[in-house]
C-alpha positions in Angstrom: 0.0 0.0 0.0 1.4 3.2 -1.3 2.0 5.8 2.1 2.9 6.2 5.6 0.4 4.6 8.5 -0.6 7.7 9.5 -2.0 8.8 5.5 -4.0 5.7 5.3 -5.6 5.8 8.9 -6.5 9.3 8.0 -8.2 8.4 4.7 -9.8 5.5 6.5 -11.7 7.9 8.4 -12.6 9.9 6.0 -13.1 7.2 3.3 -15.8 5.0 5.5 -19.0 7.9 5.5 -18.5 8.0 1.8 -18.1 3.9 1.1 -21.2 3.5 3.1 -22.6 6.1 0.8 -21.6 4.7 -2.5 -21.8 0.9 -1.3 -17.7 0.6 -2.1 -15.5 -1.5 -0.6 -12.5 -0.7 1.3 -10.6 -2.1 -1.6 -13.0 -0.9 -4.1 -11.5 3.1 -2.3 -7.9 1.7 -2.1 -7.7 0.9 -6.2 -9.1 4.2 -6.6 -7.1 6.1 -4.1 -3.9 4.4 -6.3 -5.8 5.3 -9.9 -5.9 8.6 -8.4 -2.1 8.8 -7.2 -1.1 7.0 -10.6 -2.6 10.1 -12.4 -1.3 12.6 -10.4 -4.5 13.8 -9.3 -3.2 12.7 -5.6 -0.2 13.4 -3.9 0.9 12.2 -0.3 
């Protein structure tokens, strides 16, 4: 997993309100979170 301990717990929290909202996964947010980074539209 690309990032420190302390990036990932933070988009954990922030991630689960929207998964339960779109019905996602947690991998389902971590492949986008990386398509994201892998474009550049993300930067840790």
């Amino acid at each position: 997993m690309i990032g420190s301990s302390g990036v990932d717990h933070e988009f954990e929290n922030y991630g689960q309100p929207v998964l339960e909202y779109l019905g996602m996964s947690q991998i389902d947010l971590a492949d986008l979170r990386d398509d994201l980074i892998d474009m550049g539209l993300v930067t840790l």
